[in-house]
C-alpha positions as CSV (number, residue, x, y, z in Angstrom):
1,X,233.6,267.1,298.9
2,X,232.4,264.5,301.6
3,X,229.0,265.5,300.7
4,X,229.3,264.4,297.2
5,X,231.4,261.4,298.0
6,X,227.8,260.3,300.3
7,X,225.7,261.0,297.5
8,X,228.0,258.8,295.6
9,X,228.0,256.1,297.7
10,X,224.1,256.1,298.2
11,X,223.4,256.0,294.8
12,X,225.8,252.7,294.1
13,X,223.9,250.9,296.9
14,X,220.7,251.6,295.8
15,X,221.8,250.3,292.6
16,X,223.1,247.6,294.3
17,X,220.1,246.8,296.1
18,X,217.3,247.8,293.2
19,X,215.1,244.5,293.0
20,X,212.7,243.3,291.0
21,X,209.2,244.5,291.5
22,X,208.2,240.6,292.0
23,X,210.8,240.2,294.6
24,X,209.9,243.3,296.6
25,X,206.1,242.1,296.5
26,X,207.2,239.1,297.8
27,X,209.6,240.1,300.9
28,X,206.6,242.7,301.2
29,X,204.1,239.5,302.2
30,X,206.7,237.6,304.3
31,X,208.1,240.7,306.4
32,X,205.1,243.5,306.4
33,X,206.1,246.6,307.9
34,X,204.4,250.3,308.3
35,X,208.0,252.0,307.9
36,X,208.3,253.9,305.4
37,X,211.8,253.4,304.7
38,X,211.0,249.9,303.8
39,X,209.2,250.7,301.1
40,X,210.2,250.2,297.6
41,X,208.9,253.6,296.4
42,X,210.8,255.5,299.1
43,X,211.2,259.1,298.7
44,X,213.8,261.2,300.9
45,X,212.2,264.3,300.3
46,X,208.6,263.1,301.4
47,X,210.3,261.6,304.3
48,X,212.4,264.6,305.4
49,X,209.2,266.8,305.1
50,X,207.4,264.6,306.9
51,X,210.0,264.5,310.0
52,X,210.0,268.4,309.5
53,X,206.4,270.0,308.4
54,X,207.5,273.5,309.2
55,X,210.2,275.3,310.1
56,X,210.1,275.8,313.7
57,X,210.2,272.0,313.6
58,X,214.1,272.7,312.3
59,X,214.9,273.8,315.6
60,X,215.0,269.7,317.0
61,X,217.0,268.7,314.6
62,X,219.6,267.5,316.2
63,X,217.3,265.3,318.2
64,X,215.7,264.2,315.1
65,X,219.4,263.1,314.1
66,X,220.2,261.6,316.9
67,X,217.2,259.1,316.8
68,X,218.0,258.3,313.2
69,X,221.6,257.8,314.1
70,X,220.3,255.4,316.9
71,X,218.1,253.6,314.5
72,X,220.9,253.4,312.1
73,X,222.7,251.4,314.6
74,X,220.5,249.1,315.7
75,X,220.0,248.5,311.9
76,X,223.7,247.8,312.1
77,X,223.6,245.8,314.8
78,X,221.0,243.6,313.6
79,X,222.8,243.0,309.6
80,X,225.8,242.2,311.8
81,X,223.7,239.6,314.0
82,X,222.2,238.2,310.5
83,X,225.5,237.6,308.8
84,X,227.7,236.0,311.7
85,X,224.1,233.8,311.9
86,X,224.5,233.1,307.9
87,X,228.1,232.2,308.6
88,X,227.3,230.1,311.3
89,X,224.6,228.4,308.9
90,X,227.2,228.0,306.6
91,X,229.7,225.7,308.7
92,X,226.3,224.0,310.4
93,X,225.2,223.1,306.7
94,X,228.8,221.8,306.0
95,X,228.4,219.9,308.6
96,X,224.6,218.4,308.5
97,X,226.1,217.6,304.4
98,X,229.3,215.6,305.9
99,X,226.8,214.2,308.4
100,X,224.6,213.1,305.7
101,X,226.8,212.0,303.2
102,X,228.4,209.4,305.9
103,X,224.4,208.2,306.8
104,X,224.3,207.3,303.1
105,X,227.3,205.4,303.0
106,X,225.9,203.7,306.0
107,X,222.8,203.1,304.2
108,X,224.7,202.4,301.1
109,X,226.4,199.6,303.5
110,X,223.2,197.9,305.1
111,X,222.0,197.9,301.7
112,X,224.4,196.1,300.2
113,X,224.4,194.1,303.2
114,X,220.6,193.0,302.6
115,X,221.3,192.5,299.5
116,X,223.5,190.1,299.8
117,X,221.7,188.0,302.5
118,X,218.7,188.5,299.9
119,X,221.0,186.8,297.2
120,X,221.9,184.1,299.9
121,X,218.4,183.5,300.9
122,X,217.6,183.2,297.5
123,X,220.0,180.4,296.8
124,X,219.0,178.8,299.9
125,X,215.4,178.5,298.0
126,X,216.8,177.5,295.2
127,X,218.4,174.6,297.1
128,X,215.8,173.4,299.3
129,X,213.4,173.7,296.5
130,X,215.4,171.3,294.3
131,X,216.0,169.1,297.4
132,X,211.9,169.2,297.7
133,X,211.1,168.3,293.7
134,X,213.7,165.4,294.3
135,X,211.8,164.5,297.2
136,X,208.4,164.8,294.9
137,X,209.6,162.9,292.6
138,X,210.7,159.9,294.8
139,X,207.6,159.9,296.2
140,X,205.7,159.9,293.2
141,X,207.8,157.1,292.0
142,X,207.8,155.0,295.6
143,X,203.5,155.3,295.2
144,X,203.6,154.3,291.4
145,X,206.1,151.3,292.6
146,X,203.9,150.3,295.3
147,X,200.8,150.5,293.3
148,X,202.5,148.3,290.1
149,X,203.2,145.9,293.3
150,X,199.8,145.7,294.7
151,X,198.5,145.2,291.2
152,X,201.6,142.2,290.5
153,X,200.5,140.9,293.1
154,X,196.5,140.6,292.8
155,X,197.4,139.7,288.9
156,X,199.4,137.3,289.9
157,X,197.0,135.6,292.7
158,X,194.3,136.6,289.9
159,X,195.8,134.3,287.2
160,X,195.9,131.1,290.1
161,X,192.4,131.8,290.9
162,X,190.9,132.1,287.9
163,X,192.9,129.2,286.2
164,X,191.5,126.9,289.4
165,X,187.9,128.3,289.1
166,X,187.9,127.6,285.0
167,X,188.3,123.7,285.8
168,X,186.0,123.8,288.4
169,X,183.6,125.9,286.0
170,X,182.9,128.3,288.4
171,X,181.5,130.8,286.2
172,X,180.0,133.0,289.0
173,X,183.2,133.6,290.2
174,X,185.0,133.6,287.2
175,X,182.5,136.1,285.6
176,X,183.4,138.6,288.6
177,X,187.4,137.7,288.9
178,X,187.8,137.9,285.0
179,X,186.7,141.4,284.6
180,X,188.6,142.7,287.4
181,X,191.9,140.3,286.1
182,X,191.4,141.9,283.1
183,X,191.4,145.5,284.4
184,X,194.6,144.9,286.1
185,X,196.4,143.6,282.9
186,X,195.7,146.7,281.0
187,X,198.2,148.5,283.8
188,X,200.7,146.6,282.8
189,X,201.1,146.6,278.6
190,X,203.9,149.2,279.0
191,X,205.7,146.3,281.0
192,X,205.0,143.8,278.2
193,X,208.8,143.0,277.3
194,X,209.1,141.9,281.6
195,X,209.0,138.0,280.6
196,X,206.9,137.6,284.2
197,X,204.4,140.0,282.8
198,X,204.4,138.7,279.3
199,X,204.6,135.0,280.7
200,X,201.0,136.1,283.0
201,X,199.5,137.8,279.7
202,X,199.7,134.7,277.4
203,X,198.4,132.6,281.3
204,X,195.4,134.8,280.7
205,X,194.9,135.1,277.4
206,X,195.1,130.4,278.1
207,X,192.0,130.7,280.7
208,X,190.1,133.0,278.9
209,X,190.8,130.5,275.8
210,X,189.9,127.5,277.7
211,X,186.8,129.5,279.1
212,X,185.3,129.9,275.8
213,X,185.7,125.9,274.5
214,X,184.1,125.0,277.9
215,X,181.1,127.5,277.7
216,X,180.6,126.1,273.7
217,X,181.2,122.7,274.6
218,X,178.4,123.7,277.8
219,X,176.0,125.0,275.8
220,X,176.2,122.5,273.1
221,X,175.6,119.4,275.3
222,X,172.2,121.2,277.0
223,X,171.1,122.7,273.4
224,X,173.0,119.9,271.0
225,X,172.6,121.2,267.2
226,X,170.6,117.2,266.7
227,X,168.0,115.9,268.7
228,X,165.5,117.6,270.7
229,X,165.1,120.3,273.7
230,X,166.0,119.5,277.1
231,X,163.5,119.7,279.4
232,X,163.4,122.1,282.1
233,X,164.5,125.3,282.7
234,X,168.3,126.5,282.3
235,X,170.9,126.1,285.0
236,X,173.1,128.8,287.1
237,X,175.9,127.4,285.2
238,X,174.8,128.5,282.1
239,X,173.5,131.9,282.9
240,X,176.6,132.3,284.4
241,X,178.6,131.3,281.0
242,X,176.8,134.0,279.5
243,X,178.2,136.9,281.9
244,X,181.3,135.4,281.1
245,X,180.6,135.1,276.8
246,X,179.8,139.4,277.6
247,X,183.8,139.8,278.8
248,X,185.2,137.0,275.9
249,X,185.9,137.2,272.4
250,X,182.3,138.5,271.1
251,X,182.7,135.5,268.8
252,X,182.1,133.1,272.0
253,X,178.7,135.4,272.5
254,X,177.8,135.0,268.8
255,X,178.2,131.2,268.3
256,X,176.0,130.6,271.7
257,X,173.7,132.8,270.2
258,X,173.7,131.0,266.7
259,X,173.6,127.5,268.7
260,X,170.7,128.4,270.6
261,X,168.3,130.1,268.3
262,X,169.4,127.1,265.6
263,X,168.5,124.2,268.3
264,X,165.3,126.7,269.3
265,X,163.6,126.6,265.6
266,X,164.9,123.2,264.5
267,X,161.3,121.9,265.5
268,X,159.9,124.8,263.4
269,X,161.7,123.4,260.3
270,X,160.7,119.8,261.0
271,X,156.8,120.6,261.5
272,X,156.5,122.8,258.4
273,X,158.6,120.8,256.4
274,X,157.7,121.5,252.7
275,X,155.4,118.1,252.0
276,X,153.4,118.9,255.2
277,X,150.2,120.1,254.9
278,X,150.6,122.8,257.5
279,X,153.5,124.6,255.2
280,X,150.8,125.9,252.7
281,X,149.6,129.3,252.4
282,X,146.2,127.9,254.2
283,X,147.5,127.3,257.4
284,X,150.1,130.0,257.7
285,X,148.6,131.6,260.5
286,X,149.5,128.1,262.3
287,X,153.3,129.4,261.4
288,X,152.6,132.9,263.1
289,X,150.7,131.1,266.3
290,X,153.6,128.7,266.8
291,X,156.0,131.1,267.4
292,X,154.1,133.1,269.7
293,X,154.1,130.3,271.6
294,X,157.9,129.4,271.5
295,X,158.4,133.0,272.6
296,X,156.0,132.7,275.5
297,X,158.3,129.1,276.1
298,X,161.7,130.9,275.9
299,X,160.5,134.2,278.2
300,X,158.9,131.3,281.1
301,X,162.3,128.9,281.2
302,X,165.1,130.8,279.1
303,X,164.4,134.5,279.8
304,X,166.4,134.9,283.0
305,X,169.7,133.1,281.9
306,X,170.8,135.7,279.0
307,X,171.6,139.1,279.5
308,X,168.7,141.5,278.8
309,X,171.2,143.1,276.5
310,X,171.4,140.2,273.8
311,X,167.5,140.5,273.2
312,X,167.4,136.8,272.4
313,X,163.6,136.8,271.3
314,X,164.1,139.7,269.0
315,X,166.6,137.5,267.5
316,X,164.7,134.3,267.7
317,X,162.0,136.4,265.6
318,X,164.0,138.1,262.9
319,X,165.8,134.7,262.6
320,X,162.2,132.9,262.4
321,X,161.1,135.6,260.0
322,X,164.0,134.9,258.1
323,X,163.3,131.2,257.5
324,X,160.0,131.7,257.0
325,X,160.4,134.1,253.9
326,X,162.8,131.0,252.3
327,X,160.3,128.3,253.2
328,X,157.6,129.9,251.4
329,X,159.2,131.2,248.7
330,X,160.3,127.7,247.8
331,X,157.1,126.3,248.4
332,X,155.3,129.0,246.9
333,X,157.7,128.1,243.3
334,X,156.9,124.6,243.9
335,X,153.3,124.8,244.2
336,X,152.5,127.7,241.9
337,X,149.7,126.3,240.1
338,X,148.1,125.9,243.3
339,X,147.9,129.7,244.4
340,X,144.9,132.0,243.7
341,X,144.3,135.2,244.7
342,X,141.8,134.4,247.7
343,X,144.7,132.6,249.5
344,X,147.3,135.0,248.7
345,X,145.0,137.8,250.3
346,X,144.6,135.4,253.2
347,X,148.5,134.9,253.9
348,X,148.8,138.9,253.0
349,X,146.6,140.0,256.1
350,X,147.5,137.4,258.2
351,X,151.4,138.4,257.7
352,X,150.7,141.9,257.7
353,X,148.8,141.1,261.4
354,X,152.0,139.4,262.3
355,X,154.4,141.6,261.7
356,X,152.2,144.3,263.5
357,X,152.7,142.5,266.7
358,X,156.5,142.0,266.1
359,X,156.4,145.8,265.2
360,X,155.0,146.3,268.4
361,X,156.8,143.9,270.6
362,X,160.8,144.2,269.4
363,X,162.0,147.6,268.0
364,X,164.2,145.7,265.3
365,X,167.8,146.9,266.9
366,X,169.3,143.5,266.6
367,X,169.5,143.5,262.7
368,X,172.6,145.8,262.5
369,X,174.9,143.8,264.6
370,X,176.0,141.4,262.3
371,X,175.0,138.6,264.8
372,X,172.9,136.3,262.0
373,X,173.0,136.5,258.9
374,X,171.0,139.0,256.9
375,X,168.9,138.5,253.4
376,X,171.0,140.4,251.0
377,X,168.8,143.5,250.4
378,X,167.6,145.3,253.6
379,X,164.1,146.6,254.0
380,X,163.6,150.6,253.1
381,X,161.4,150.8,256.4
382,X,163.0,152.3,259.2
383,X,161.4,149.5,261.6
384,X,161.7,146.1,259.6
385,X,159.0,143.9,260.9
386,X,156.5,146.5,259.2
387,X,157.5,145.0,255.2
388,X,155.8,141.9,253.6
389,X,158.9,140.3,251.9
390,X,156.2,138.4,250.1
391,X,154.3,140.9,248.9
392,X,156.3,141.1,245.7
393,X,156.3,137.3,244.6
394,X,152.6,136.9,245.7
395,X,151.3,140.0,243.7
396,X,153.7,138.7,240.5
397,X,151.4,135.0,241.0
398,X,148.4,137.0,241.4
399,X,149.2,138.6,238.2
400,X,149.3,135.4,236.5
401,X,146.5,134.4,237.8
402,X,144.7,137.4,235.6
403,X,142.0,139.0,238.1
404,X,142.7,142.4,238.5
405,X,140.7,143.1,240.8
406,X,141.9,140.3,243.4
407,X,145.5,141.8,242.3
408,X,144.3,145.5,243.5
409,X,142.9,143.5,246.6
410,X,146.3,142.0,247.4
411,X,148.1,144.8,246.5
412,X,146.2,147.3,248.8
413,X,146.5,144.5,252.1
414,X,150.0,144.3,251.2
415,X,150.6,148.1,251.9
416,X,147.9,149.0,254.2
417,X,149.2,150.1,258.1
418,X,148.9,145.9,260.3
419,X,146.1,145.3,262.3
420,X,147.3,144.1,265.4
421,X,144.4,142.5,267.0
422,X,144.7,139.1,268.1
């Protein structure tokens, strides 16, 4: 009966304790052992033969016994040992988790306490950056306000300056001070409804009035429109005036401009009046050489007291051009009967020649500024001195005339490239 109750038991605890063959390999790798009863293929036949190969070996038996008694023990022993250590595991986990779960609360705690000095820190920013763009802008305001000062205040001493200088004439200071007056005035049109600023506006606006009646009334008492030249080379004063005309209404620059070229050829039209005898077609060359020399006269006295950039001789040229193209049309209808072909071939080539050398001396830039006035129907060329204006009305006579060849003559000098050669 106990026998069967053993056999009973043994096979419900190796039931109980039948593993996997994954799990035995593994506790196989972590714990190796050489005894056979840790094997998972252990057979209790095998092993009994083994302990007893023959049968005198029966007769030890009870030693045999004993030793697997003993071993049993120890076994017992060391499961024993294992499980109070699991227990004691146990109660050591419990209290490693309650020992954790109060460092997270702690940590919860510091957390939340740099999380709030984080949120304080951050309104402290917040604060002193505000306090910092107030501070920007009142410095950005306190340099604008000082600078709008500085420039009230030189406006202001500007506007005395300039308004003593004007009725002293001193137009090499005033040339320098306007500029600069005006410079400062175009800081202030947002501050036009200030009476003060508006009241120093309209002061300026006065001198640089005043400033342009002078220079005209200047420059038409040493070039008056009647009588002749004044000797002598131009005065400071009036090169001067002209740095100031440059900053002025550009009609100020374009009446001294009219003025002077009008008093500069007023001679021109008195020696080749139409009932001289050097107006005909004979003597135009005479025409061409006077110039040449008024242009040499105006680079030796006038050439130094206008700006390079109002190219006065160009002007004095195209303007000379232009009357010369009205003088001898009109004399050209008057005297019609008197033109052959000869002498239109003659003024042809000598015209041509002429405007070779304006061609090559002026590149024509002043005719699109609207300074003097223009004939009606502009040249096709690209540079205008290179067109005979002429050429048209002296071929049309030519062709009353009734020589065709002399026409083909004129016709052909009229269009063929200038020669230039003096």
């Amino acid at each position: 009966m106990m026998e069967e109750e053993e056999l009973e038991f043994v096979e419900e605890l190796e039931a109980v304790l039948q593993l996997t063959p994954d799990v035995q390999l593994a506790i196989e790798q972590v714990f190796p052992s050489q005894d056979p009863l840790d094997r998972a293929d252990f057979n209790a036949v095998e092993y009994i033969n083994t302990l007893f190969p023959t049968e005198q070996s029966l007769a030890n038996i009870d030693e045999v016994v004993n030793k697997i008694r003993l071993k049993i023990r120890r076994l017992d022993d060391n499961i024993r040992t294992v499980v109070r250590g699991q227990t004691n595991v146990g109660q050591d986990g419990r209290q490693a988790l309650e020992e954790a779960q109060k460092a997270i609360q702690q940590l919860f705690g510091k957390i939340k306490d740099i999380k709030d000095k984080a949120e304080k820190s951050e309104q402290m920013v917040k604060e002193i950056t505000r306090d910092i763009k107030q501070l920007d802008h009142a410095k950005r305001h306190l340099t604008t306000s000082i600078t709008t000062l500085n420039h009230l205040h030189m406006l202001a001493g500007g506007v005395d300056s300039l308004e003593a200088m004007t009725r002293r004439r001193q137009y090499g200071e005033v040339a320098n001070l306007l500029q600069g007056v005006m410079n400062v005035l175009e800081h202030f049109h947002r501050y036009m409804g200030i009476p003060q600023i508006r009241q120093l506006s309209e002061r300026v606006k006065a001198a640089q009035t005043e400033l342009g009646q002078q220079i005209l009334a200047d420059f038409e008492e040493a070039f008056p429109s009647q009588g002749t030249k004044r000797p002598g080379g131009p005065s400071n004063v009036l090169r001067d005036a002209c740095l100031i005309a440059n900053i002025l209404d550009p009609r100020i620059k374009q009446e001294i401009i009219k003025k002077f070229i009008k008093q500069h050829l007023s001679e021109y039209l008195v020696l080749f009046q139409e009932n001289q005898d050097v107006a005909w077609l004979d003597k135009i060359d005479r025409r061409y050489a006077w110039i040449k020399r008024q242009l040499v006269d105006y680079e030796e006295k006038y050439g130094r007291m206008f700006p390079r950039e109002w190219y006065m001789a160009e002007r004095i040229a195209v303007e000379f051009c232009h009357i010369t193209r009205t003088e001898l049309a009109k004399i050209m209808r008057t005297r019609a009967k008197e033109i052959e072909v000869k002498l239109l071939l003659f003024a042809i080539q000598r015209t041509t020649n002429f405007e070779g050398f304006l061609a090559k001396r002026f590149s024509g830039c002043t005719l699109t500024d609207g300074t003097l006035k223009k004939p009606e129907s502009p040249p096709a060329s690209t540079n205008p001195f290179l067109e005979d204006e002429a050429a048209p009305e002296m071929e049309e006579l030519a062709m009353e005339k009734g020589d065709s060849e002399q026409v083909s003559l004129v016709c052909v000098s009229a269009r063929s490239p200038p020669d230039v050669r003096f």
